[in-house]
N, C-alpha and C positions, 0 to 999 in steps of 0.2 A: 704543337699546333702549326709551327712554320714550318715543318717537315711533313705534316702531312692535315690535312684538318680536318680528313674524316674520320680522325678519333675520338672526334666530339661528339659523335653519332652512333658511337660503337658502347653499348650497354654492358652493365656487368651479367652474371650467372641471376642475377636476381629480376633481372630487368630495368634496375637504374641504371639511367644516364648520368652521365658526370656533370650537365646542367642542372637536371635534379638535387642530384648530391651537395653542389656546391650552392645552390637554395636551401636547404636544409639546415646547414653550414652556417648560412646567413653569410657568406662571404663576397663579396661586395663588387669587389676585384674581379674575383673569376667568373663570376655571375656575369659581367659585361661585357667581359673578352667574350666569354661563349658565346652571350647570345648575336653581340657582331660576325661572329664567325660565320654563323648558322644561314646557309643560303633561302631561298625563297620559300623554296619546294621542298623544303629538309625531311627527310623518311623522322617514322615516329620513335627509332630508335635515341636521335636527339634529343629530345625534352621526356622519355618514359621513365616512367617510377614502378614501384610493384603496387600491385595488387590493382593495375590498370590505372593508375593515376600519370597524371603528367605535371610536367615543370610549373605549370600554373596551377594547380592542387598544393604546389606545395609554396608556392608565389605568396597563397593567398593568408597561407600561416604567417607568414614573416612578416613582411612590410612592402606598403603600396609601390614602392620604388622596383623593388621584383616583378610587379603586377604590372607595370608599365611596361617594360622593358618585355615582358613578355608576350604581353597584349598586342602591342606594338610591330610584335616581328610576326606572332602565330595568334592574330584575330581570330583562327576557328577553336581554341584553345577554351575560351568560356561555355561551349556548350558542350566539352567533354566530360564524360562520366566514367569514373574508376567502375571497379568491381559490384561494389554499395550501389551504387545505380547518382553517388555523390558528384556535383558537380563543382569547380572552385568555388561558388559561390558560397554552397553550403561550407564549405572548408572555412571560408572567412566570416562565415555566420556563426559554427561553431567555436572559433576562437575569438569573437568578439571583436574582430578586425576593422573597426569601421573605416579607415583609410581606402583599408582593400576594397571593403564592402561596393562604397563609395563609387572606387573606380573602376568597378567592374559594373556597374549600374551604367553610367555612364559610356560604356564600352556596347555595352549589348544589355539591355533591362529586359529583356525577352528570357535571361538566363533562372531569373526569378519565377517561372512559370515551371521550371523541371524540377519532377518530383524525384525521390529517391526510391531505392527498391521497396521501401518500405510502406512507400506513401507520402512523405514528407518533405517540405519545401523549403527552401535557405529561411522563409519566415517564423518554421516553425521551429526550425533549431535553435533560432535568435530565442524566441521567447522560454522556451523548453530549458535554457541555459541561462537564463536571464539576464541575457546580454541587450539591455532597455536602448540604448542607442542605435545600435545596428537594428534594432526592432521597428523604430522609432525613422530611419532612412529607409528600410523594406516599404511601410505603409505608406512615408509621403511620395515615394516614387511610384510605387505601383499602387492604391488606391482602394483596389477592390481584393488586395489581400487576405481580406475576411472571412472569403468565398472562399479561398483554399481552402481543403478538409485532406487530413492526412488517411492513412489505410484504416482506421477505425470511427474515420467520421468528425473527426476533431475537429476544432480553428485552435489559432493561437490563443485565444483566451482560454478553452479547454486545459491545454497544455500547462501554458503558464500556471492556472489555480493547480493541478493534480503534483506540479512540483514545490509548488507552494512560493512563486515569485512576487513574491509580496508588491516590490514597485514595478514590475510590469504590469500587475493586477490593476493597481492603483492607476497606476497614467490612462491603462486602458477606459477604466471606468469615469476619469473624467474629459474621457475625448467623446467628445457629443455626433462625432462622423461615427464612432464603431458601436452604437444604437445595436444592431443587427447581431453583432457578435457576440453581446452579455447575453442573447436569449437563443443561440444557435443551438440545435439538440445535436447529439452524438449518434451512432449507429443505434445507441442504447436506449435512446431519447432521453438523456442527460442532459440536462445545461449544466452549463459552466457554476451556476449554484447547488445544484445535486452535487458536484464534484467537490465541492466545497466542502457541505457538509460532510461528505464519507471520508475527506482526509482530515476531520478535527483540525483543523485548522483554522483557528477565531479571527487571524488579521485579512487573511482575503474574503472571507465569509464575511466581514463588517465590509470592507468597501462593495462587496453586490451589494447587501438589503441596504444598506444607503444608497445606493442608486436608484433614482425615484423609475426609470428605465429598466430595471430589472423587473420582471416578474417574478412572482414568489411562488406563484400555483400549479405553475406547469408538472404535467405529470408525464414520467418516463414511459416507457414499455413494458412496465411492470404494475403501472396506474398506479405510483408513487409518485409523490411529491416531496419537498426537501425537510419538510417536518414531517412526514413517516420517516423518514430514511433517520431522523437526526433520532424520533422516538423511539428506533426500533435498535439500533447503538446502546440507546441507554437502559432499556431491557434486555438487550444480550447484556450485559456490565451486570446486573440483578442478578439475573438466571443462572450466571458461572461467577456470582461472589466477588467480582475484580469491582467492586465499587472504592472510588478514590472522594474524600475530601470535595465538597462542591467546588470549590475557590479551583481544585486542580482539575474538576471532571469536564473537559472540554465540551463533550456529546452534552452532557448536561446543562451547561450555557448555552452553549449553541440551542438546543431545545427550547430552553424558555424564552430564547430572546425572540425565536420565530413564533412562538405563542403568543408573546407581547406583542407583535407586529403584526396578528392578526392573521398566520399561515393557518389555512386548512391541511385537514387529510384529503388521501386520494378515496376514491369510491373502492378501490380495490384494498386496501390496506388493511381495515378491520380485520375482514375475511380472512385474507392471508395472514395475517399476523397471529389470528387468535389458532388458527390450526397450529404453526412453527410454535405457539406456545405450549398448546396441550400437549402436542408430540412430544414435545422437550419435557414438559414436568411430568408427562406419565414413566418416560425413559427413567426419570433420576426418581421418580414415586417409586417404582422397580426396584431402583438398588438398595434404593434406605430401605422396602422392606425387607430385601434378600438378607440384609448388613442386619438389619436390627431380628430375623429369625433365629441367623446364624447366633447369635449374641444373647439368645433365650435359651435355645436350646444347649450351649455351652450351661447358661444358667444354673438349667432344673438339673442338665447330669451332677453339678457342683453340688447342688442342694441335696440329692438324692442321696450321694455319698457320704455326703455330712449327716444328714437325719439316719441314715443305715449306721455308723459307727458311733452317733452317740447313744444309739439304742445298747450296744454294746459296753459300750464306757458306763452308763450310766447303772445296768444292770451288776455290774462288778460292784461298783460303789454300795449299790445296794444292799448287795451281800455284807459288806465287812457292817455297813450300818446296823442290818436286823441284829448282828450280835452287840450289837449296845444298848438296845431299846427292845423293852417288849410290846406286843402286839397291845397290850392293854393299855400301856402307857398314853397319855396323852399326847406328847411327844412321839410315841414310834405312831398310833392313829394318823397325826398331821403325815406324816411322812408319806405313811403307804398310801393315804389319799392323793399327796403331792405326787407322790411317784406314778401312780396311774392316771391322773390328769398330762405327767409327761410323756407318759408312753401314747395315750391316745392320740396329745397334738402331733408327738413324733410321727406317729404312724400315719397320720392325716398328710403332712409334710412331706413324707416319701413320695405316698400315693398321688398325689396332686402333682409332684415335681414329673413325677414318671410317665404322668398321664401327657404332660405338657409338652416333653420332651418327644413324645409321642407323634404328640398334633402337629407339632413341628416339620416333624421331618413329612408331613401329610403334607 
């Protein structure tokens, strides 16, 4: 660096700089020297990472002391976007950095308003990851947080319930400021109770219907509400045989507990439903009887072979019989009576199995 210091600016094959690198590093030392080195106006080769990130992307992972130090020398730094369309902020949102978070608020709170390529914003990665504090300085800095919607229409409450962040649910639902947020719909017009119920998930589903702020009626874009969606769970579980034990069938608590608390259907729901059900039981009416034809017709051929060779068996037997008994005898009379009683049910037995086997294959 005494010999020349613009090789602090001079990136590898990959696009890191050695400030970067030695962020990464977490090395402390060299993170200082560089960035005193680093003149006013320094080209991007100094602070760049791959994949479009720079030294404050990766500041933002480690500790706030890198974030300073960075901030410090390259202020336009916080509203840089890697590849992801990701800004440090989101980087210290996704590691749960609240230090960095903190001081990057502080720095520029403007940063909190850029989305990523996706749609999403350093709040919603906090909640999504359920990193409650960083979630928790997102909101009290910036206020109207709520109002973010990511690329499918979401807020952080959305998110939160679909990963199932139990205590971000929780705090959300007893902050009496995010009113707005428990009842926001999705692209899908989902609320965040809808989402509730389709991930079986009983501990975030109990803090919504405990919120006297939540509504329970609201219907999607499919004119569902959260008790269709939770009944219609628990009739798919019927229809394909996966029924578990009440105390373990989630859909099935959930179901009766919005029953108890007075959830309606939607207007569209009967309708819908009772169609997806006939379709479905006519399909499986189909196979049991295809299964239970197959399984006759196996039947009468069995039977038919059988009544065909005891005709035979039986007529041999016969023979050695007439030479023990005479026709007069009381005993040979039983017989040949007996014996034409069996030949006619035999012969009934064939006919009827053949006729079956028949109709079958009709």
């Amino acid at each position: 660096m005494r010999a020349d210091s613009n090789l602090a600016s001079i990136p590898d094959e990959q696009n890191t700089s050695p400030l970067y690198l030695a962020m990464m590093l977490s090395s402390l030392p060299i993170v200082t020297s560089l960035v005193e080195s680093l003149p006013q106006n320094a080209s991007r080769g100094a602070y760049a990472g791959p994949d479009g990130r720079s030294a404050l992307h990766a500041a933002a992972l480690r500790n706030e002391g890198f974030v300073e130090q960075s901030v410090s020398k390259l202020p336009e730094l916080t509203k840089a976007r890697d590849n992801s369309g990701r800004t440090p902020l989101h980087n210290g949102a996704s590691a749960g950095n609240l230090p960095a978070v903190r001081l990057l608020l502080e720095k520029d709170r403007t940063s909190a308003y850029i989305a990523d390529s996706s749609g999403s914003f350093p709040v919603h990665v906090a909640a999504k990851l359920g990193h409650l504090e960083v979630l928790m300085e997102l909101i009290m800095k910036c206020p109207d947080s709520d109002e973010l919607l990511d690329g499918q229409g979401k807020n952080f409450l959305h998110l939160a319930v679909e990963e199932k962040r139990v205590s971000v649910v929780q705090w959300i639902c007893k902050n009496v400021m995010l009113e707005k947020a428990m009842n926001a719909q999705d692209d899908e017009g989902n609320t965040p109770l809808h989402l509730a119920v389709k991930g079986k998930d009983k501990a975030t589903f109990a803090y919504l219907t405990l919120n006297k702020k939540v509504h329970l009626n609201w219907v999607n874009k499919d004119g569902l509400t959260p008790l269709d969606i939770a009944c219609a769970l628990v009739e798919d579980e019927f229809l394909h045989s996966q029924v578990l034990p009440i105390w373990q069938n989630e859909n099935y608590v959930i179901c009766r507990a919005l029953e108890q608390i007075g959830c309606s259907h939607g207007i569209n729901r009967t309708n819908n439903r009772n169609n997806e059900m006939d379709q479905g039981m006519e399909q499986e009416e189909e196979v049991r009887i295809e299964k239970m034809a197959q399984s006759i017709a196996i039947g009468s051929v069995l039977i038919a072979s059988a009544t065909f060779a005891a005709a035979f068996a039986v007529a041999e037997a016969s023979i050695t019989l007439d030479e023990l008994y005479d026709d007069d005898d009381d005993d040979g009379l039983f017989l040949n009576q007996a014996l034409k009683a069996f030949f006619t049910l035999d012969i009934g037995a064939f006919v009827y199995s053949m006729i079956g086997a028949e109709a079958v294959k009709q």
